[in-house]
C-alpha positions as CSV (number, residue, x, y, z in Angstrom):
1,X,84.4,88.4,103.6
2,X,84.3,90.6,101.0
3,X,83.3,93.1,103.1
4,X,85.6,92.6,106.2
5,X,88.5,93.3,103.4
6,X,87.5,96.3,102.0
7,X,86.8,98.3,105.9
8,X,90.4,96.7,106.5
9,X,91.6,98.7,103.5
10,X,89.9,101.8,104.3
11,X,91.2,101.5,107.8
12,X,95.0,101.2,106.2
13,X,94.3,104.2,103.8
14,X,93.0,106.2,106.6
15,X,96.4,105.1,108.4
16,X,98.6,106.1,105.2
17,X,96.9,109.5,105.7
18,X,97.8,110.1,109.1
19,X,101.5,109.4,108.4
20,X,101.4,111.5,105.4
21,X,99.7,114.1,108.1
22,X,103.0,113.4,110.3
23,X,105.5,113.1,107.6
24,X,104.7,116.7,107.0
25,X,104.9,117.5,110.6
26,X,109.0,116.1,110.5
27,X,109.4,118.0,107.3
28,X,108.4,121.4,109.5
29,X,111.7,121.5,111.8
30,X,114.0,120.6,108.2
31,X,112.3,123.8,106.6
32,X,113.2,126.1,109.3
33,X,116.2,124.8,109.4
34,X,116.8,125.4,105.5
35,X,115.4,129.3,105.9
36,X,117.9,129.4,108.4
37,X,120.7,128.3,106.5
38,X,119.7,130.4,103.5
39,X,120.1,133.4,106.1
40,X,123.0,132.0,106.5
41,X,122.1,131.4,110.6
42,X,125.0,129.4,111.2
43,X,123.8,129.0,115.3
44,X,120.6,127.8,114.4
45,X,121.7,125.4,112.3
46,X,124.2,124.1,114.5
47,X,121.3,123.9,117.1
48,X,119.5,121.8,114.9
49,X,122.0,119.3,114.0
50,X,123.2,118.6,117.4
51,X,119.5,118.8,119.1
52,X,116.7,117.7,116.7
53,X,118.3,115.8,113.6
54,X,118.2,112.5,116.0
55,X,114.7,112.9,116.6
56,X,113.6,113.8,113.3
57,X,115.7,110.6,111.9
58,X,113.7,108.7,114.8
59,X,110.5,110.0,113.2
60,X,111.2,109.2,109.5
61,X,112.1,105.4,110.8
62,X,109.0,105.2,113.2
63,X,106.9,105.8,109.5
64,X,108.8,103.9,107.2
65,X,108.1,100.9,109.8
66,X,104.7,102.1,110.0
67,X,104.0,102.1,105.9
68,X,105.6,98.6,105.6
69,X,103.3,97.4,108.3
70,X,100.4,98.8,106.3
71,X,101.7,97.7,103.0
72,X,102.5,93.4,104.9
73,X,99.1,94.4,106.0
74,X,97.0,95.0,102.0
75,X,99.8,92.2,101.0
76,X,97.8,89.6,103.4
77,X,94.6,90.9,102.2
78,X,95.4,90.8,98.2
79,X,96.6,87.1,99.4
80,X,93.0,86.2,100.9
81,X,90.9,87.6,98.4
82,X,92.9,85.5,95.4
83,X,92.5,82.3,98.0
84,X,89.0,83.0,98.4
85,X,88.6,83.8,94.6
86,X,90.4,80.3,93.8
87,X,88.4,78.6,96.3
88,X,85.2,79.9,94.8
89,X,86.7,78.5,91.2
90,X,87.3,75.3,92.7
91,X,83.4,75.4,94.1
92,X,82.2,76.5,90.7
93,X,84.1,74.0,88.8
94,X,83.6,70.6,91.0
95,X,79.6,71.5,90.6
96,X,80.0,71.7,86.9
97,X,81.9,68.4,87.2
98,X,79.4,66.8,89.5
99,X,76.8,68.3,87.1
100,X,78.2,67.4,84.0
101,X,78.7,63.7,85.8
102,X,75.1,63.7,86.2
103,X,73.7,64.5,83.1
104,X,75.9,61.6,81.7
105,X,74.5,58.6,83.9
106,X,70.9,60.3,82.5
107,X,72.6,59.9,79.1
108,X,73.7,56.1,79.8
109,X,70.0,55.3,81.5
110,X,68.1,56.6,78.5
């Protein structure tokens, strides 16, 4: 099991990356269109707003969606490993008990 969670996390890091990868990507078009301002390149800022501020917006919703599917995603798997790590307590201790239940009927045949 152990094992199963930990390629899930490295396929949710890898995941994380390419958003960071596209994240930078969106930021491109809002650094041109910061240069262009600066040079005060009123047309190409007005371009911008009415033609690719939408899409951009559309982009930066697409990966917050994406993170908080990533982040339900390690939530679930934090969630299984302290059920499994319970369970395994649970285990440990009912031996003990059965064990320790043992050793006393020993004690009472003696």
């Amino acid at each position: 099991m152990q094992k199963n969670n930990n390629e899930e996390i490295l396929t949710q890091a890898c995941k994380l990356t390419n958003l960071a990868d596209h994240l930078r990507l969106v930021e491109m078009p809002l650094n041109y269109v910061v240069l262009n301002r600066d040079n005060k390149d009123n047309g190409a800022v007005h371009y911008f707003l009415n033609k690719e501020l939408d899409s951009i917006q559309n982009n930066i919703v697409n990966i917050e969606e994406q993170i908080q599917e990533i982040s339900d995603v390690l939530v679930d798997l934090y969630n299984d490993n302290d059920k499994n790590e319970e369970d395994e307590l649970q285990k440990s201790t009912k031996n003990t008990s059965l064990f320790e239940s043992l050793e006393v009927e020993n004690d009472d045949v003696r």
